[in-house]
N, C-alpha and C positions, 0 to 999 in steps of 0.2 A: 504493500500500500504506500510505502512512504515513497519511493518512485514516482508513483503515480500523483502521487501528494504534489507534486514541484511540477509537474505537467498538466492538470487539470484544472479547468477554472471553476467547476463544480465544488472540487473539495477545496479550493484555497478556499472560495467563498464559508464554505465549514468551520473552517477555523478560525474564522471572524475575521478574513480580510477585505478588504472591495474591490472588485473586479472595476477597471476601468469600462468596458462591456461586459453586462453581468451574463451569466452566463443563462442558456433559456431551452425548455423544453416544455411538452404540455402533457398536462396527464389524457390518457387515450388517444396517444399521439400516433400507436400503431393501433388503428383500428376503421371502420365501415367509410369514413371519409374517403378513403385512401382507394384507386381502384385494382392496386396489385395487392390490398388486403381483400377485396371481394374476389377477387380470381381464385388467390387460395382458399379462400372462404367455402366456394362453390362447391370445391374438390373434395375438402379433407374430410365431410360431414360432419358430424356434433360438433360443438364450441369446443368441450373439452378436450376429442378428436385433437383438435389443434394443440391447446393447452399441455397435451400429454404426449406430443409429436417432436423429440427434441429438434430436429433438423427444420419443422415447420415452425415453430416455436423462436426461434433463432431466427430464420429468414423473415418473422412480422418483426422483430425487435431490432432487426436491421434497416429494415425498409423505410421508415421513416428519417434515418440519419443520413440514407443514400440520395433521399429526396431533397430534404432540407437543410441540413448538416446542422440538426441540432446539438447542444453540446454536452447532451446527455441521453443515454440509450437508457427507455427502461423494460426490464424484462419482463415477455410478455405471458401473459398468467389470469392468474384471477385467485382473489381472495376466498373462492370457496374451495379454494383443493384442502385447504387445513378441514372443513368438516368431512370430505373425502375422504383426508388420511386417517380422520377418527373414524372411520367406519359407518358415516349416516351417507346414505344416497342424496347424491347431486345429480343434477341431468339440468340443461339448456333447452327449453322451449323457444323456436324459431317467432320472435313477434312478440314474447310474454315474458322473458327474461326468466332466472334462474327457477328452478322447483327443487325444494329436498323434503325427505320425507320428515313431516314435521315433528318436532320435542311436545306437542301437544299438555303436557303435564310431567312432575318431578318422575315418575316411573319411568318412564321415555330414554331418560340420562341415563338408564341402565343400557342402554340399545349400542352407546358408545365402546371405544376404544379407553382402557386408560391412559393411555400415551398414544403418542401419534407416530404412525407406521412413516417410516421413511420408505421403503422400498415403496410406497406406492406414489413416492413425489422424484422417485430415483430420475426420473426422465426430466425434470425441473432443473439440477443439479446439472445433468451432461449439456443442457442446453443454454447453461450459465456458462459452462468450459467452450461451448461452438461460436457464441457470442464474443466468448474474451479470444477469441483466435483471431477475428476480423472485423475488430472495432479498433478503429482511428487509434493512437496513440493518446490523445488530446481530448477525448470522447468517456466520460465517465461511464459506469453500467450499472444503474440503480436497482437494487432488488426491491421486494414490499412486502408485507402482510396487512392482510386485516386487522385491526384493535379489536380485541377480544366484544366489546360492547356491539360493533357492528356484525361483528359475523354471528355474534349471539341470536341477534337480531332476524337473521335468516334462517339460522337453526333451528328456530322454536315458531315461527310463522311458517317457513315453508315455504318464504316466498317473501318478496320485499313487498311493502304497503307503504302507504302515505305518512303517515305518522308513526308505523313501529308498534302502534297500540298492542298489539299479541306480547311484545316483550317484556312492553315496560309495564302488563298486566302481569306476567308472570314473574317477575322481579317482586311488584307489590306484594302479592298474594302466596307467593313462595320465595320468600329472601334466602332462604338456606340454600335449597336447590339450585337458585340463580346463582349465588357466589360459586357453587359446584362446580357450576359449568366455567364460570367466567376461569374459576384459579385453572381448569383443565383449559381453555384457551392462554391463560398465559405461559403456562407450560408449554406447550404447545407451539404457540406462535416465537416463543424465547428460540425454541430449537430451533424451528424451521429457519429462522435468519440467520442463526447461528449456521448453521448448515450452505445459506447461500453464501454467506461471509469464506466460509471456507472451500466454497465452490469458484469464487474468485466476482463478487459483486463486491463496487469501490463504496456503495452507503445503502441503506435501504431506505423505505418511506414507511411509515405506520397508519395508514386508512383508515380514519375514523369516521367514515362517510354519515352517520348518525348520531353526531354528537349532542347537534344542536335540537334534537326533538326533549331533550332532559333535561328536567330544573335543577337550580342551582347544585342542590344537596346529592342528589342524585348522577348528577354530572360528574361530582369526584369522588364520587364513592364507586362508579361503573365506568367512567372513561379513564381519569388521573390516576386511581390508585392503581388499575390492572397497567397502563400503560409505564408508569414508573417501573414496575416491576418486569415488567420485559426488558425496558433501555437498561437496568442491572444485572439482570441476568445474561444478558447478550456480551455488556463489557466484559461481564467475571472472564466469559471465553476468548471472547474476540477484545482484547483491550484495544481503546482507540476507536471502533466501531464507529465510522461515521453514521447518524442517522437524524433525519429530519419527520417531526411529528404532522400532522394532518389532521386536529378536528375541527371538523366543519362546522358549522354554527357556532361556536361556542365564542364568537364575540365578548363579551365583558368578562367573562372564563380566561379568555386566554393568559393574564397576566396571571390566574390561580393554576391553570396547565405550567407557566414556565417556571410557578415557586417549586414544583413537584418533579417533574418531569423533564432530565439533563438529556433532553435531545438535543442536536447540535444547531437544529435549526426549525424556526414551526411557518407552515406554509397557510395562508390566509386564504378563507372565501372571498369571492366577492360582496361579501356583506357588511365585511371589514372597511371604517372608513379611513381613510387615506392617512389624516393626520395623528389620530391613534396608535395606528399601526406604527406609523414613523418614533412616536412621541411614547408609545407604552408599550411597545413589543420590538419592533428592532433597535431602541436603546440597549435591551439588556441580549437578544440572539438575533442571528441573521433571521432573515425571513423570507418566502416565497409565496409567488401568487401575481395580484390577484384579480385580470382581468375576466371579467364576464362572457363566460361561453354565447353569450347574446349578441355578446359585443362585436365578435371574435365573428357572428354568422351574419349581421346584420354589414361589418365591413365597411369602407367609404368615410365619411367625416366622425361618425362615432365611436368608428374601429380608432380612428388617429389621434381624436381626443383622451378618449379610455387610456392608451398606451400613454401618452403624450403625461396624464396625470400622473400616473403609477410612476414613473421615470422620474420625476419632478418630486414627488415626495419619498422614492424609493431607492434613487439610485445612489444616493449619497452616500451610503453605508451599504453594508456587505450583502447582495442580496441574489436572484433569482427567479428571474421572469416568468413567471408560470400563469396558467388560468387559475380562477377560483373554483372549478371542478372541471372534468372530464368534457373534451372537445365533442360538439356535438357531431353525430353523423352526416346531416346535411350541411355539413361547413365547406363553402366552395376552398380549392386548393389557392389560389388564386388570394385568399382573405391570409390564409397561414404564411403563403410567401412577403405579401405585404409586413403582415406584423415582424417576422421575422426580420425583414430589412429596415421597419421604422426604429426598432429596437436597439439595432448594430448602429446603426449611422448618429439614430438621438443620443445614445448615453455616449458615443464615441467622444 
């Protein structure tokens, strides 16, 4: 890592430096926009199909660096293989998104694994090592997991919903059980980055795509505390671990995520308002984000504003241009190229 430390402008930025041009990438960056991700899409059949294809798997996480030369490759996955590795069925419905057989009640948890089977993520692993063969020298290779609260959240629904209600009903009405699960996803999810770490990924991300559906009190009792305890667990192994945190909504939270939680860097919704972020969260860690996947599709004067803002409040200090979630699918190519060059050229 330390190599790579001196060559990447992902990790300088990690260690709380400022990239003259910060350095930029978006989440869902290899994905349905992209028309050499639908070619292979067409072929491989199930999502997972792909997920679990290391040589396909490798070729979508490359595709978008070749397109655009972002300066971060992230590997391409999904957060539900951790409940795969536990032993609960996953499957991808074409148009309806994920389905797993639901945790419906405390007995359910018995259905699981106690630990999580590596041999069934072994193909995750080799497609970390095809990726580090033919990515750029200068090109960091982010790995990720789910935050134990969001994958929870699909565990026990069966399926993502508007609000999460199935979760944060089974949290209320069975605390015991819910911490069950949650301390078996931090086990869990500790290993698994642990594992890409030594697979050869330079940071990982922690996806808390469901943060913001939780009050206050509940927020750091199921997002903070399980998330602290993975960035601990992952240094015990991997000391140095670069990692950047990700919960979404959690707006007036975040400065109580950075008392807790020593990730190296926390990446912002676009809900996040501009001068806060600057003023109460990249004082104390770098930070990433956060324009508006709306922004990003909509394109033309409000695409250039959007950036034009974030740069002006964000580029002063150590930081990383990202959206504030996952690039929409009807995003013309043409909008990403733009952002990309107003990016380089303004913070230049």
């Amino acid at each position: 890592m330390t190599e790579r430390l001196a060559t990447t402008p992902l990790l300088r930025v990690l260690t709380g430096k400022r990239e003259p041009v910060p350095p930029i990438w978006l989440m869902r960056q290899a994905g349905r926009y992209l028309p050499e991700y639908r070619a292979i899409r067409q072929k491989a059949g199930s999502f997972l199909d792909l997920c679990f294809d290391p040589k396909l798997a490798a070729e979508l996480t490359l595709q978008p660096i070749r397109r655009f030369g972002f300066d971060v490759a992230i590997l391409f996955s999904d957060i539900l293989v951790v409940p795969h590795a536990l032993g609960q069925s996953v499957r991808f419905t074409e148009g309806e998104g994920p389905r797993l057989d639901a945790l419906a009640d405390p007995s359910a948890l018995r259905r699981l694994r106690p630990a999580i089977d590596h041999a069934r993520l072994a193909s995750v692993y080799e497609a970390i090592g095809r990726v580090k063969r033919d990515l750029p020298p200068a090109v960091a290779l982010l790995g990720f997991c789910g935050a134990p609260w969001t994958v929870a959240t699909y565990m026990i629904a069966g399926c993502g919903t508007p609000d999460q209600g199935p979760a944060r009903l089974f949290a209320y009405r069975h605390p015991e059980a819910f911490a069950m699960l949650i301390d078996l996803l931090v086990e869990a999810s500790a290993s698994y980055l642990v594992r890409q770490f030594e697979a050869g990924v330079d940071a990982a991300q922690i996806f808390d795509t469901w943060a913001g559906v939780l009050p206050a009190g509940e927020f750091r009792k199921w997002c903070i505390e399980p998330c602290t305890r993975i960035v601990a667990a992952v240094r015990k192994q991997i000391p140095g671990a670069r990692i950047i945190g990700f919960p979404r909504g959690a707006g007036t939270e975040l400065p109580h995520y950075l008392d807790a939680v020593a990730v190296d860097a926390i990446g912002l919704d676009w809900t996040v308002e501009l001068g806060f972020a600057r003023d109460q969260v990249q004082a104390r860690r770098p930070v990433q984000g956060n324009l508006d996947p709306l922004a990003l599709l909509t394109g033309g004067a409000p695409l250039d504003r959007s950036i034009d803002a974030i740069l002006e409040a964000l580029a002063g200090g150590p930081f990383i241009f990202n959206l504030g979630h996952g690039i929409l699918p009807e995003t013309p190519i043409a909008h990403v190229e733009r952002l990309i060059e107003r990016v380089r050229k303004g913070a230049a």
